[in-house]
N, CA, C and O atoms as CSV, one atom per row, in Angstrom:
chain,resi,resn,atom,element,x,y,z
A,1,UNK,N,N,0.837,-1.151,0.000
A,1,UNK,CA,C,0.000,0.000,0.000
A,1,UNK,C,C,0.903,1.242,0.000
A,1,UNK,O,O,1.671,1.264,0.962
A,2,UNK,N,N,1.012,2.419,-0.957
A,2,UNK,CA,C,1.710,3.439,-1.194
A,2,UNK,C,C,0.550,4.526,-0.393
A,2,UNK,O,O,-0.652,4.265,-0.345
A,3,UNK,N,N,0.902,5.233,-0.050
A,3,UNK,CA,C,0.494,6.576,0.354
A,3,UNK,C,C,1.248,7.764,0.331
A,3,UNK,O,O,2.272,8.111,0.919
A,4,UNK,N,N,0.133,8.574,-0.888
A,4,UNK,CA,C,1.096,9.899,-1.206
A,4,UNK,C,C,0.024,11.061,-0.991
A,4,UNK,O,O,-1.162,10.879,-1.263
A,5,UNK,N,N,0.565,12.397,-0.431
A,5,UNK,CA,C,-0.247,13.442,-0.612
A,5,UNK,C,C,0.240,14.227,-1.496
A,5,UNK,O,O,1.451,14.241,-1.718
A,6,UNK,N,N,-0.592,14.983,-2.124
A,6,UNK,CA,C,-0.425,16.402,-2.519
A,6,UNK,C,C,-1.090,17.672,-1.816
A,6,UNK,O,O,-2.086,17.452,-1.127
A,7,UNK,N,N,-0.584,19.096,-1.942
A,7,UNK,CA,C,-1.265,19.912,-1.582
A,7,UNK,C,C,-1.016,21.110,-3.304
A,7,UNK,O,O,-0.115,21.135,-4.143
A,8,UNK,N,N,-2.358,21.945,-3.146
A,8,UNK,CA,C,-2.154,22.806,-3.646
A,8,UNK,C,C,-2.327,24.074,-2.829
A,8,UNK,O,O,-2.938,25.008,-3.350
A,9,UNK,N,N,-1.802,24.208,-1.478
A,9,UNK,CA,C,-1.818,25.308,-0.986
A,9,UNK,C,C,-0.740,25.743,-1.073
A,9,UNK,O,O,0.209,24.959,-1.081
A,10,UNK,N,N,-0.479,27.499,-1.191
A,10,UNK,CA,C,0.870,27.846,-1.669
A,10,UNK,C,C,1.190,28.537,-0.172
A,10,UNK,O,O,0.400,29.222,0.478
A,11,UNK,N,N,2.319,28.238,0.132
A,11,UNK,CA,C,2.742,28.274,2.003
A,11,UNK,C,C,3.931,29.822,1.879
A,11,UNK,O,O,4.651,29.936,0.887
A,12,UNK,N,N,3.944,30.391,2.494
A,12,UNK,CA,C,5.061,31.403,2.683
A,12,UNK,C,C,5.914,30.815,3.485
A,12,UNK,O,O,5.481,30.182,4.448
A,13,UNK,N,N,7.284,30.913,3.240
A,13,UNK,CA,C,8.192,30.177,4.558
A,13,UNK,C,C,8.211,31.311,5.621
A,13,UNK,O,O,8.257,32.537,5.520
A,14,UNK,N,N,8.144,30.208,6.989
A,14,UNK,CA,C,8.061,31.516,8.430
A,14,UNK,C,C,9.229,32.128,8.509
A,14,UNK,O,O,10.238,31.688,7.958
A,15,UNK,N,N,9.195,33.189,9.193
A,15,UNK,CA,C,10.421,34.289,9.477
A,15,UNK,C,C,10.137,34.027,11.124
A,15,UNK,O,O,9.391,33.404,11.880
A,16,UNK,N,N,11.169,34.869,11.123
A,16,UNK,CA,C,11.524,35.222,12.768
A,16,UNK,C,C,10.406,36.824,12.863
A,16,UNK,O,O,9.801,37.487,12.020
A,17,UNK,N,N,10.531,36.883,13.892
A,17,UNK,CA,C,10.369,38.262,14.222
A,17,UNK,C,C,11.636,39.227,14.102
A,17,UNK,O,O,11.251,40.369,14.350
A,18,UNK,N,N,12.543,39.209,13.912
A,18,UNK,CA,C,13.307,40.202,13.356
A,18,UNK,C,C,13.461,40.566,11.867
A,18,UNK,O,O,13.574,41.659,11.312
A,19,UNK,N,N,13.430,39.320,11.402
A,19,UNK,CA,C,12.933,39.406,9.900
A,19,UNK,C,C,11.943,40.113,9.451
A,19,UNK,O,O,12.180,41.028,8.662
A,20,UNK,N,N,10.520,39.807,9.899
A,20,UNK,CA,C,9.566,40.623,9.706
A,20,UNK,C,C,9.674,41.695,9.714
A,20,UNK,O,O,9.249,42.268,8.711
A,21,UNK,N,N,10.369,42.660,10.964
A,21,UNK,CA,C,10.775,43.488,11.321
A,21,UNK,C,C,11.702,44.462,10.077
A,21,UNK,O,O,11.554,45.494,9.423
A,22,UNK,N,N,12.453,43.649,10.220
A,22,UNK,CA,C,13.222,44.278,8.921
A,22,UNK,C,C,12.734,44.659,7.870
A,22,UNK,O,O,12.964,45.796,7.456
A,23,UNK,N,N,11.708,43.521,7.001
A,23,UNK,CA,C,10.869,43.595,5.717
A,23,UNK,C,C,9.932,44.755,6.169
A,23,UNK,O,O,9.822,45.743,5.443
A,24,UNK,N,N,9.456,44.694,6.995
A,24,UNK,CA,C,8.488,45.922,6.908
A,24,UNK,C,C,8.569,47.515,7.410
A,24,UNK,O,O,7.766,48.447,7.363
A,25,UNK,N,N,10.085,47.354,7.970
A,25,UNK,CA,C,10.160,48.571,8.411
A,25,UNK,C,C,11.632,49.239,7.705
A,25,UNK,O,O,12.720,48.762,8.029
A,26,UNK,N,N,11.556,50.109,6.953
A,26,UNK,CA,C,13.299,50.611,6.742
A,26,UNK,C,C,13.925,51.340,7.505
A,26,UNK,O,O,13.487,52.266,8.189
A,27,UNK,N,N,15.991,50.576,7.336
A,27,UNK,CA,C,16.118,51.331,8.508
A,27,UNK,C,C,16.492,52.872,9.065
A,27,UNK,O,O,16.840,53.046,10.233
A,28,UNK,N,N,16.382,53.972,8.096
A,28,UNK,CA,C,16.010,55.167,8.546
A,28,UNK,C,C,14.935,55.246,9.046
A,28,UNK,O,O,14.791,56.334,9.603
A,29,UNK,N,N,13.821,54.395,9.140
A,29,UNK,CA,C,12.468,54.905,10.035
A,29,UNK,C,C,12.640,53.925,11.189
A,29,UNK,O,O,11.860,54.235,12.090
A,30,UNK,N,N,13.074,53.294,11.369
A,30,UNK,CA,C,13.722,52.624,12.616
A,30,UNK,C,C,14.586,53.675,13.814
A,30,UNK,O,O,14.679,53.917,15.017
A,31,UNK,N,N,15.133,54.078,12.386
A,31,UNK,CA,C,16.299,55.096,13.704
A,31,UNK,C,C,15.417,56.328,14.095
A,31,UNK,O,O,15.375,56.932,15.167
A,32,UNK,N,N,14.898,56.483,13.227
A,32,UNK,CA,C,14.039,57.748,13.459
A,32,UNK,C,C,12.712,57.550,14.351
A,32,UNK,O,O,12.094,58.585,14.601
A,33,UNK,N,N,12.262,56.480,14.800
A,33,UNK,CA,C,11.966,55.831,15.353
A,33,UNK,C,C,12.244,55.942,16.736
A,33,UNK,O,O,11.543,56.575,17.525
A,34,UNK,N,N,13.259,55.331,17.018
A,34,UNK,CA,C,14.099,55.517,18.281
A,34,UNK,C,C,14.898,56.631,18.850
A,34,UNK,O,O,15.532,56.775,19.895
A,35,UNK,N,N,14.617,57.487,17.650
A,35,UNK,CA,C,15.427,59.008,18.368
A,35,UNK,C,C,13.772,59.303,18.633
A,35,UNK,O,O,13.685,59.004,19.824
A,36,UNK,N,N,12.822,59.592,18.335
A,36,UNK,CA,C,11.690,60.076,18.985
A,36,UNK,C,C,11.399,59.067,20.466
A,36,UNK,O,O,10.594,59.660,21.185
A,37,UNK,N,N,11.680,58.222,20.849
A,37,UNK,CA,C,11.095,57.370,21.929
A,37,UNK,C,C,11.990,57.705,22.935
A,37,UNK,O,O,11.692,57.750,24.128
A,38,UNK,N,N,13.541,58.038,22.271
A,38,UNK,CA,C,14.693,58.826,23.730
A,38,UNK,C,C,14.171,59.987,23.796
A,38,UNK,O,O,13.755,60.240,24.926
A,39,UNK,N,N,13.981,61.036,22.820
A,39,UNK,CA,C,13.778,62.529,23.448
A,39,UNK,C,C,12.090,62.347,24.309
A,39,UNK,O,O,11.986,62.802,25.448
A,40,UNK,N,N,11.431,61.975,23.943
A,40,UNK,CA,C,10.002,61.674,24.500
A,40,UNK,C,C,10.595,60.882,26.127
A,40,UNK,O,O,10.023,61.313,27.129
A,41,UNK,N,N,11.257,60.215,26.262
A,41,UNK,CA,C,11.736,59.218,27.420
A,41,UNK,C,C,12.355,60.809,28.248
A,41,UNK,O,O,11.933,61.223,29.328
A,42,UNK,N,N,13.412,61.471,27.406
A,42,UNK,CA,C,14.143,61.934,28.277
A,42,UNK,C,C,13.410,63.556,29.322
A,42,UNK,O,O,13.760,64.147,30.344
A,43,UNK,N,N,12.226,63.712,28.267
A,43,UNK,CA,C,11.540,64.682,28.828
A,43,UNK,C,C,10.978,64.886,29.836
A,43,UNK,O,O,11.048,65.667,30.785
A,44,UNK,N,N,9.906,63.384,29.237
A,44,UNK,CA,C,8.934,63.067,30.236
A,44,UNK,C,C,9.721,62.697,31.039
A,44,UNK,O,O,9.160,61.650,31.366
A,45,UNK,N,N,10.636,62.737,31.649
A,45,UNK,CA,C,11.194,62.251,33.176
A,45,UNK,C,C,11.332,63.673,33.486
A,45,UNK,O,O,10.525,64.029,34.344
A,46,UNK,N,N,12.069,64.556,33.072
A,46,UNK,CA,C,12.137,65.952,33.641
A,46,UNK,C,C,11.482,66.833,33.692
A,46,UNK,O,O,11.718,67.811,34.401
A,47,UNK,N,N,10.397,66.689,32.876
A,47,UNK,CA,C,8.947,67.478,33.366
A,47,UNK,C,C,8.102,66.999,34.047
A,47,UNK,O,O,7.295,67.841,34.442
A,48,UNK,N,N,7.832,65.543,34.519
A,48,UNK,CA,C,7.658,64.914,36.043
A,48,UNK,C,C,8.341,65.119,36.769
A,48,UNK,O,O,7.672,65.693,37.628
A,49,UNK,N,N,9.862,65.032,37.289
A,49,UNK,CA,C,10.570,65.813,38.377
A,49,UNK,C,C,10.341,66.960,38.616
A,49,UNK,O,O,10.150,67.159,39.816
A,50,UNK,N,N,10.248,68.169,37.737
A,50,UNK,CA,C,9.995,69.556,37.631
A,50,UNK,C,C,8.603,69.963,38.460
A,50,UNK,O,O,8.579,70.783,39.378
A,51,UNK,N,N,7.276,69.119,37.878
A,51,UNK,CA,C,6.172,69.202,38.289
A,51,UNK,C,C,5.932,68.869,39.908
A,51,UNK,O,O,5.226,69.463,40.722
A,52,UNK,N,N,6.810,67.663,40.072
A,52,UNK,CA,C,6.856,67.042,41.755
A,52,UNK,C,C,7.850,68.306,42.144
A,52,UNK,O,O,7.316,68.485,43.238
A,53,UNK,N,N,8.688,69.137,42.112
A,53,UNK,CA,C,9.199,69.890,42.628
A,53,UNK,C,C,8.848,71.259,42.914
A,53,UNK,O,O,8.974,71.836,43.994
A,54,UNK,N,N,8.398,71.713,41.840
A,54,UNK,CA,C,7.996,73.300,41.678
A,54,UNK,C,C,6.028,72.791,41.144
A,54,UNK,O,O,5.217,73.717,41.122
A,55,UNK,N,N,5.818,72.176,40.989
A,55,UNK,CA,C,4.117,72.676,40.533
A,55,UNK,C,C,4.110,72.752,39.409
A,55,UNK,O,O,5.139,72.422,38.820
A,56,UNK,N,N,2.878,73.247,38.594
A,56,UNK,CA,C,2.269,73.877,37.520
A,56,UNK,C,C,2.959,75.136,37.130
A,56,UNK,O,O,3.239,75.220,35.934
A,57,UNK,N,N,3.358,76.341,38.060
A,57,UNK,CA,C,3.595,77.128,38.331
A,57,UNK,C,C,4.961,77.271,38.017
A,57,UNK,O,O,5.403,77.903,37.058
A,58,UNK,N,N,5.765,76.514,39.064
A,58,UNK,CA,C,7.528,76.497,38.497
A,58,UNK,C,C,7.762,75.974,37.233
A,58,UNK,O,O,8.736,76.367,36.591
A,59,UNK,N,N,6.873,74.998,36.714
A,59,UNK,CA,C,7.291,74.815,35.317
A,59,UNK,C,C,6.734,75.422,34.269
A,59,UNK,O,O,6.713,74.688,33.281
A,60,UNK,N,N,6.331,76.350,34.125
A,60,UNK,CA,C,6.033,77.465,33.531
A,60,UNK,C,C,6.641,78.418,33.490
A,60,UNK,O,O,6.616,79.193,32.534
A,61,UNK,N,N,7.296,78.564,34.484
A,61,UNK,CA,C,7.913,80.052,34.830
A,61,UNK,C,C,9.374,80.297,34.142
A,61,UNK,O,O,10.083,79.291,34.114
A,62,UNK,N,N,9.652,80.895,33.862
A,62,UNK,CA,C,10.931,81.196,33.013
A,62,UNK,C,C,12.031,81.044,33.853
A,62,UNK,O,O,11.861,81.260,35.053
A,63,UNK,N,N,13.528,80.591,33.293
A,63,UNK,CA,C,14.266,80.395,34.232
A,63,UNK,C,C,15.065,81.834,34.441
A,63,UNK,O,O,15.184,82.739,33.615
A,64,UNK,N,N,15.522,81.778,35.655
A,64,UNK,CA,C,15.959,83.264,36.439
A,64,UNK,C,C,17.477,83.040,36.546
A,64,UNK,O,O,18.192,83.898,37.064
Protein backbone atom coordinates (compact mmCIF):
# COMPACT_ATOMS: atom_id res chain seq x y z
CA UNK A 1 0.00 0.00 0.00
CA UNK A 2 1.71 3.44 -1.19
CA UNK A 3 0.49 6.58 0.35
CA UNK A 4 1.10 9.90 -1.21
CA UNK A 5 -0.25 13.44 -0.61
CA UNK A 6 -0.43 16.40 -2.52
CA UNK A 7 -1.26 19.91 -1.58
CA UNK A 8 -2.15 22.81 -3.65
CA UNK A 9 -1.82 25.31 -0.99
CA UNK A 10 0.87 27.85 -1.67
CA UNK A 11 2.74 28.27 2.00
CA UNK A 12 5.06 31.40 2.68
CA UNK A 13 8.19 30.18 4.56
CA UNK A 14 8.06 31.52 8.43
CA UNK A 15 10.42 34.29 9.48
CA UNK A 16 11.52 35.22 12.77
CA UNK A 17 10.37 38.26 14.22
CA UNK A 18 13.31 40.20 13.36
CA UNK A 19 12.93 39.41 9.90
CA UNK A 20 9.57 40.62 9.71
CA UNK A 21 10.77 43.49 11.32
CA UNK A 22 13.22 44.28 8.92
CA UNK A 23 10.87 43.60 5.72
CA UNK A 24 8.49 45.92 6.91
CA UNK A 25 10.16 48.57 8.41
CA UNK A 26 13.30 50.61 6.74
CA UNK A 27 16.12 51.33 8.51
CA UNK A 28 16.01 55.17 8.55
CA UNK A 29 12.47 54.90 10.04
CA UNK A 30 13.72 52.62 12.62
CA UNK A 31 16.30 55.10 13.70
CA UNK A 32 14.04 57.75 13.46
CA UNK A 33 11.97 55.83 15.35
CA UNK A 34 14.10 55.52 18.28
CA UNK A 35 15.43 59.01 18.37
CA UNK A 36 11.69 60.08 18.98
CA UNK A 37 11.10 57.37 21.93
CA UNK A 38 14.69 58.83 23.73
CA UNK A 39 13.78 62.53 23.45
CA UNK A 40 10.00 61.67 24.50
CA UNK A 41 11.74 59.22 27.42
CA UNK A 42 14.14 61.93 28.28
CA UNK A 43 11.54 64.68 28.83
CA UNK A 44 8.93 63.07 30.24
CA UNK A 45 11.19 62.25 33.18
CA UNK A 46 12.14 65.95 33.64
CA UNK A 47 8.95 67.48 33.37
CA UNK A 48 7.66 64.91 36.04
CA UNK A 49 10.57 65.81 38.38
CA UNK A 50 9.99 69.56 37.63
CA UNK A 51 6.17 69.20 38.29
CA UNK A 52 6.86 67.04 41.75
CA UNK A 53 9.20 69.89 42.63
CA UNK A 54 8.00 73.30 41.68
CA UNK A 55 4.12 72.68 40.53
CA UNK A 56 2.27 73.88 37.52
CA UNK A 57 3.60 77.13 38.33
CA UNK A 58 7.53 76.50 38.50
CA UNK A 59 7.29 74.81 35.32
CA UNK A 60 6.03 77.46 33.53
CA UNK A 61 7.91 80.05 34.83
CA UNK A 62 10.93 81.20 33.01
CA UNK A 63 14.27 80.40 34.23
CA UNK A 64 15.96 83.26 36.44
Amino acid sequence: MAVTATTTEITAPRRGLVAALQHALPRNELFAGLYVVACANGLLGRSIYTLNLEGWRGSFSPLA
